[in-house]
Legacy VTK file of the C-alpha trace (Angstrom):
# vtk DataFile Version 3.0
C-alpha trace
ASCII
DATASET POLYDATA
POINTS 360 float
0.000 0.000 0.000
2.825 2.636 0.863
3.885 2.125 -2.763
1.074 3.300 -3.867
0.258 5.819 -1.598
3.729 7.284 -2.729
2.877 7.412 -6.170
-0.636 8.827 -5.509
1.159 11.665 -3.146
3.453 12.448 -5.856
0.798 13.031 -8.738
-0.853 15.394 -6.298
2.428 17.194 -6.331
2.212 17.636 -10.184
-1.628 18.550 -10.197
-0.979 21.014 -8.070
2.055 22.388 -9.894
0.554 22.035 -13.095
-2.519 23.886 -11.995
-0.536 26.934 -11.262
0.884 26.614 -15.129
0.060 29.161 -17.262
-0.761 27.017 -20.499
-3.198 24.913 -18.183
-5.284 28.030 -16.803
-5.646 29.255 -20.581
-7.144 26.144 -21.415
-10.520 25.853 -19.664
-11.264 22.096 -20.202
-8.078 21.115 -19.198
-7.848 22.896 -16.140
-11.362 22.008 -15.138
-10.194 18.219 -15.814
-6.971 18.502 -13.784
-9.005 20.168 -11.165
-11.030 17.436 -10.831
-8.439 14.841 -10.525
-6.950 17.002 -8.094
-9.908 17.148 -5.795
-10.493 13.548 -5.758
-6.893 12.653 -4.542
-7.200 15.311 -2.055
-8.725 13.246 1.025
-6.653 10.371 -0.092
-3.327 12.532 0.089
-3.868 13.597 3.723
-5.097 10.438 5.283
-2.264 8.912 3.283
0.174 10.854 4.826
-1.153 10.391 8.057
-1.023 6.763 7.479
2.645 7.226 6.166
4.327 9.025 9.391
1.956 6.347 11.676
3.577 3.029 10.062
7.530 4.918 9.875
7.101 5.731 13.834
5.813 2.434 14.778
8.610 0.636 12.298
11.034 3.259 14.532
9.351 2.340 18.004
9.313 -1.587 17.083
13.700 -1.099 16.005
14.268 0.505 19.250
12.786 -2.242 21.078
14.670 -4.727 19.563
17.880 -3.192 19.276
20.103 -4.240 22.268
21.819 -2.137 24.426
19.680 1.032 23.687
18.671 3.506 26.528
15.779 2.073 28.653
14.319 5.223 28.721
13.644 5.252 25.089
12.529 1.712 25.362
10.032 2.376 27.965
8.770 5.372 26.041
8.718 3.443 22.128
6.879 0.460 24.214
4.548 3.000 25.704
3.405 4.163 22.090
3.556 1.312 20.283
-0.267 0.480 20.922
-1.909 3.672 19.965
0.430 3.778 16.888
-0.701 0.236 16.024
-4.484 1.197 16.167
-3.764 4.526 14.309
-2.435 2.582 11.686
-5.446 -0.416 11.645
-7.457 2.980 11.850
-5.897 4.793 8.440
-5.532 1.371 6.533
-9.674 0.894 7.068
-10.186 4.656 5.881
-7.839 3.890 2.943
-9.147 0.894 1.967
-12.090 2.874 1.145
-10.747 5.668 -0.098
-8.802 3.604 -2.554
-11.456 1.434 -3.738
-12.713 1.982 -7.635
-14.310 4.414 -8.863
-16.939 4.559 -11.701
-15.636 6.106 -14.962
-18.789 7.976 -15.343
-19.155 9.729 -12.187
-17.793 12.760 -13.119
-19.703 13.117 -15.700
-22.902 15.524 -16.166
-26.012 13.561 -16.566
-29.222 13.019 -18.905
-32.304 12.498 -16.214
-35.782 10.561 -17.679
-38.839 10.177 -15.679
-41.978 8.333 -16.816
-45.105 8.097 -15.423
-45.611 4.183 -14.680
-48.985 2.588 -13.466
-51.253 4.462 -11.430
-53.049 6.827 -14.272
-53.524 10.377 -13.566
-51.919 10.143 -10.452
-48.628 8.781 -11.747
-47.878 11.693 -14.078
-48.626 14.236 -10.874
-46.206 12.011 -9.229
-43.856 12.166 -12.082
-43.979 16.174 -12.123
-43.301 16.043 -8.437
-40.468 13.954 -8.856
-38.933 16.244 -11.216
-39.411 19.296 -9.728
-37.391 17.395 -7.016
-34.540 16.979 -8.807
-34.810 20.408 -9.942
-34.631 21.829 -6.124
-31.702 19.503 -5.358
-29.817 20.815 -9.097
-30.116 24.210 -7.286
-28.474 23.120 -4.103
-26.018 21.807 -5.707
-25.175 24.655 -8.117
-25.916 22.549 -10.939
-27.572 23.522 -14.816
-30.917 22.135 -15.051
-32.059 21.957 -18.958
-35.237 20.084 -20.307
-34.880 18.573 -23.338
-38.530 16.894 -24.039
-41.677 16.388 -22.228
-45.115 14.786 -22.643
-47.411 16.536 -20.255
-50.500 14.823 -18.941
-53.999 15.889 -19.313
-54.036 16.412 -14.982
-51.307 17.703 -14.779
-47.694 16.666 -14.478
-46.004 14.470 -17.032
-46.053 11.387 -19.188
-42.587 11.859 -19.566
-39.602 14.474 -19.002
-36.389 14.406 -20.185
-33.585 16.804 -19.011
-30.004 16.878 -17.788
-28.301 18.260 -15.161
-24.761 19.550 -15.605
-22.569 20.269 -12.551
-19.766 18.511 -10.492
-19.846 15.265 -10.145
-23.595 15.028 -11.279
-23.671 11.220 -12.568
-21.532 10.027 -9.547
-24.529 11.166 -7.197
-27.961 10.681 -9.408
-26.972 7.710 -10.384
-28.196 6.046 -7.265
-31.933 7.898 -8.312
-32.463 5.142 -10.978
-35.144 2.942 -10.696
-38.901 2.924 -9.463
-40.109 5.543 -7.207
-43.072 4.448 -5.390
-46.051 6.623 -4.307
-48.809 6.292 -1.843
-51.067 8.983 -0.848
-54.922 10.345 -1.524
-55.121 12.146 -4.754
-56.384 15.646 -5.204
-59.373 14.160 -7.796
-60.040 11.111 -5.093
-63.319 12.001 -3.713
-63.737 9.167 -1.092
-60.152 9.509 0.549
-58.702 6.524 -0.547
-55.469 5.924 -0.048
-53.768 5.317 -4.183
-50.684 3.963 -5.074
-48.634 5.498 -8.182
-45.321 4.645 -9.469
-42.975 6.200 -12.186
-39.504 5.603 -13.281
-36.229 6.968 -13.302
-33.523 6.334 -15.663
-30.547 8.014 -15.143
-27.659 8.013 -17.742
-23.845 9.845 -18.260
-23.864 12.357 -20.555
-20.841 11.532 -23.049
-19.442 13.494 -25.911
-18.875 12.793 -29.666
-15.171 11.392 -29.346
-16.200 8.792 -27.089
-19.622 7.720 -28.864
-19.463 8.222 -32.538
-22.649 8.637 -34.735
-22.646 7.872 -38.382
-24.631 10.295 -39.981
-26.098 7.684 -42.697
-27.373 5.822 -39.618
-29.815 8.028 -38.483
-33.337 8.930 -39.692
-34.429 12.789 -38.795
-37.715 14.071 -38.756
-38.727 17.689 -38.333
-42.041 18.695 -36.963
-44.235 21.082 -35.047
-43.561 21.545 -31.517
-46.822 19.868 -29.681
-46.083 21.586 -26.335
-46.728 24.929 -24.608
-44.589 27.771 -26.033
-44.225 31.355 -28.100
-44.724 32.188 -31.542
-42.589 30.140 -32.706
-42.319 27.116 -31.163
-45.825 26.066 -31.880
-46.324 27.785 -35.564
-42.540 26.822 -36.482
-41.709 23.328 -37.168
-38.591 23.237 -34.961
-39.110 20.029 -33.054
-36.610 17.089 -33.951
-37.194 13.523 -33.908
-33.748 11.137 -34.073
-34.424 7.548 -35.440
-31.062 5.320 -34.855
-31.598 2.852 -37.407
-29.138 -0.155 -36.280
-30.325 -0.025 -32.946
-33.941 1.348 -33.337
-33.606 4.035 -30.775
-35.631 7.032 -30.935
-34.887 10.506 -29.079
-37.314 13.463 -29.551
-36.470 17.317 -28.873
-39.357 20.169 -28.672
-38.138 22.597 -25.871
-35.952 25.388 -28.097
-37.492 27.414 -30.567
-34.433 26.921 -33.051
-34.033 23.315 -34.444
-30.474 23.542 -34.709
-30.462 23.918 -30.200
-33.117 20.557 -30.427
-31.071 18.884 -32.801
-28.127 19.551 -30.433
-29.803 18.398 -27.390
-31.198 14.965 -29.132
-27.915 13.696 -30.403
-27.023 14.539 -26.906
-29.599 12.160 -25.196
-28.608 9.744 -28.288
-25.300 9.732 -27.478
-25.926 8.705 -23.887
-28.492 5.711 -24.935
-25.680 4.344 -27.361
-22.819 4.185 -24.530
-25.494 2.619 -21.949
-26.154 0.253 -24.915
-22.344 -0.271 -25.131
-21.851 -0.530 -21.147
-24.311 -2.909 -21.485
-22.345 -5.125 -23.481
-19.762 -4.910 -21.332
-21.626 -5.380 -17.827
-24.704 -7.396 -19.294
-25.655 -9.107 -15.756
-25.653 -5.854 -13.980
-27.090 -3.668 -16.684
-29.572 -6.017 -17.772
-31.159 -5.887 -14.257
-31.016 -2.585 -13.808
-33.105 -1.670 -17.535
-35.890 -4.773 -16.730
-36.358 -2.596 -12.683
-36.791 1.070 -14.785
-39.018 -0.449 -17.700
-41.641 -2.002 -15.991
-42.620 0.714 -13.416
-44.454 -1.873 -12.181
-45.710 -1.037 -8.358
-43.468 -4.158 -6.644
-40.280 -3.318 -8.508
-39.296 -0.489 -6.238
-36.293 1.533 -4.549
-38.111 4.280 -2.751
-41.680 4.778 -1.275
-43.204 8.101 -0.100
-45.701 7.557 2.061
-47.645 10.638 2.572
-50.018 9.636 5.142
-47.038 8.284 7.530
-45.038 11.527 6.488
-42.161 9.192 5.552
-39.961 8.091 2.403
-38.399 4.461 2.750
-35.407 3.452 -0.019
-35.772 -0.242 0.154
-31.882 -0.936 -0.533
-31.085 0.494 2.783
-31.413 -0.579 6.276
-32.145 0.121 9.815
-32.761 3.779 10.664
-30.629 4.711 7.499
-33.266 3.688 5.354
-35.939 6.260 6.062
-36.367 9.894 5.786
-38.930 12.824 6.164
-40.864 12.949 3.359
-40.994 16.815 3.047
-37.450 17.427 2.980
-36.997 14.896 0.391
-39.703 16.168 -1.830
-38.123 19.595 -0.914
-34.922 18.543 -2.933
-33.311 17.370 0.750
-31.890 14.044 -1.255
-28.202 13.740 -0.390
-28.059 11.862 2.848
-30.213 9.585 0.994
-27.302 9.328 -1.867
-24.719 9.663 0.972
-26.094 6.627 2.728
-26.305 4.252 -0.666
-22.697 5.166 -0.954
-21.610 3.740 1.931
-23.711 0.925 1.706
-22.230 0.678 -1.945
-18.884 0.608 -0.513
-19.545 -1.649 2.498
-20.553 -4.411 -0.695
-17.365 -3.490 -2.289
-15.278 -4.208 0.271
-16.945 -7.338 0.954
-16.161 -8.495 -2.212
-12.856 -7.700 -2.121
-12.755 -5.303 -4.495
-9.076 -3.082 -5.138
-7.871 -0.678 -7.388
LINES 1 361
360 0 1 2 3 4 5 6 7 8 9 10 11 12 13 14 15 16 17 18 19 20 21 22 23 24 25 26 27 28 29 30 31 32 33 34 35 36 37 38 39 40 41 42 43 44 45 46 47 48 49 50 51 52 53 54 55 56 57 58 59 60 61 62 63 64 65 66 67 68 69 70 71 72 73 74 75 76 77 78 79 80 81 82 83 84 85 86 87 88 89 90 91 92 93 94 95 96 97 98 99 100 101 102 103 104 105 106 107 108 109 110 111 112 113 114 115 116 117 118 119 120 121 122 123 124 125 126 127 128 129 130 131 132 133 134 135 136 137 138 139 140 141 142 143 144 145 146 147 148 149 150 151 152 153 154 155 156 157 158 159 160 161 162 163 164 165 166 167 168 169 170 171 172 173 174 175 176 177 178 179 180 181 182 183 184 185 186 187 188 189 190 191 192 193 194 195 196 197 198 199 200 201 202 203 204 205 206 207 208 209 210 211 212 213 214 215 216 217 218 219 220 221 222 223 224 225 226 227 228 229 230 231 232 233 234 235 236 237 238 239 240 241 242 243 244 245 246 247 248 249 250 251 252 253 254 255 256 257 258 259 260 261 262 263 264 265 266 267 268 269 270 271 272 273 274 275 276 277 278 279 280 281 282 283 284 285 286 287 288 289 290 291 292 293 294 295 296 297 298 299 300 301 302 303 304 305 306 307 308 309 310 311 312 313 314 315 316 317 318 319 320 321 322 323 324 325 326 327 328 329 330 331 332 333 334 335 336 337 338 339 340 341 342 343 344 345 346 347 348 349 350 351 352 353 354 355 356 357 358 359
């Protein structure tokens, strides 16, 4: 492990160097690369070096004691630290075995964020609005860029579907953790009797990539311009600006109405097809894992389910937690409040990780 620490120590060195280079801060997407590199080696650095100084003192403490002949004052005073270095160390080695374990690719990465209203009727697209303005609130915590890129509203409001992404630091690496089936119960504002319904809708949740790492052959796709069928100006309703992408080897289709110029909804649906493709690809790749994960999102069906918000207990449950970490008030979730949520599946994430024995 010191090995590596070492080498990991010494790259921080050179970010940090390199950061203050001239050519580096005149070139935006490098710096903003290097910067995040540099921020993600910066908890490993100090507890590394913490862990570095433990293991050379208690090396030092262990010589002295079995040198002969040496002072037995410094004996007595190397045997007197020689426990609390030895469970600094056992300490620091647990943190780093953590800090050290792999990270996804992707999670730097902005995102592209789909919701769809799954069974439950009405209700399920009001649900599906509410999500979304959730993610919304927690974009703004964050200091993230919210953009929608198509919807399908519903006739009682909400939607049928939404598609947007959020752009920000390290965006993927925490929404990630949103895909799957959100679960709803509560009375619905058209529910005359009071009864209790329950709604679901789904999340998919996918890295935003560019053109050098997914590449599109023009002569494979199928574009369609129309009229914009949404809400809008002058233009976006009388103008036919909307875009409709048709992948033709792999049949997938990707829709953009929100801008008034096609050009801005052509931009944003090779976007969202660019993402599809390299989940296709990961797929390939990861087929056990990947496979699961698309059969949970399509069905929306109500038992396939991550989260519940329970409105009448005031409460939202994740299912793939446990004990008291597993629910949360419901308020300050639907307010956007979502991160100890994420914070908590990341441990747990890690905990499995660790169990398996996973290393970098």
């Amino acid at each position: 492990m010191e090995e590596k620490l070492i080498a990991i120590i010494s790259r921080f060195g050179e970010l940090t160097n390199l950061l203050a280079a001239p050519d580096v801060l005149n070139d935006y997407k490098r710096f903003s690369e290097l910067s995040r590199e540099h921020k993600r080696l910066e908890s490993i650095v100090k507890t590394g070096e913490e862990y570095l100084r433990v293991s050379k003192n208690l090396r030092e403490n262990k010589e002295i004691l079995s040198t002969p002949g040496m002072d037995p004052d410094l004996k007595e005073l190397a045997a007197a630290e020689l426990d609390e270095l030895a469970e600094a160390k056992e300490r620091l080695e647990s943190e780093l075995q953590v800090l050290l374990l792999p990270r996804d690719p992707n999670d730097d990465k902005n995102c592209i964020v789909e919701i769809r209203a799954g069974t439950g009727g009405d209700e399920a697209g009001i649900f599906a609005g509410d999500l979304f303005r959730m993610y919304q609130r927690f974009a703004d915590q964050k200091g993230w860029q919210t953009e929608v890129i198509d919807f399908n509203e519903s006739e009682r409001g909400g939607y049928k579907e939404i598609v947007f992404s959020l752009a920000g630091e390290e965006a993927f690496g925490m929404m990630k953790y949103e895909s799957g089936v959100h679960r709803v119960q509560r009375v619905p504002e058209t529910e005359a009797s009071g009864r209790i319904h329950t709604s679901a809708a789904t999340v998919a949740i996918l890295p935003e990539v560019d053109d050098v790492e997914v590449h599109i052959n023009e002569n494979d796709l199928r574009i369609d311009i129309f009229r914009s069928g949404g809400k809008g100006g002058q233009n976006v309703n009388k103008v036919e600006t909307a875009v409709r992408l048709v992948h033709i080897p792999t049949g997938i289709v990707v829709q953009c109405q929100d801008e008034r110029s096609q050009l801005k909804n052509r931009e944003k649906a090779m976007k969202v097809l660019r993402a599809r493709l390299y989940e296709l690809e990961l797929a390939k790749q990861q087929s056990e894992l990947s496979s699961s994960r698309k059969d949970m999102v399509k069905s929306g069906d109500r038992s396939d389910k991550i989260r519940t918000y329970n409105y009448p207990q005031n409460r939202v449950t994740d299912h793939r937690l446990e004990g008291d970490a597993k629910n949360y008030a419901l308020q300050e979730v639907i307010d956007g409040e979502i991160e100890p949520v994420i914070r908590q599946l990341q441990i747990a994430e890690r905990a499995e990780m660790l169990k398996a024995g996973a290393t970098i």
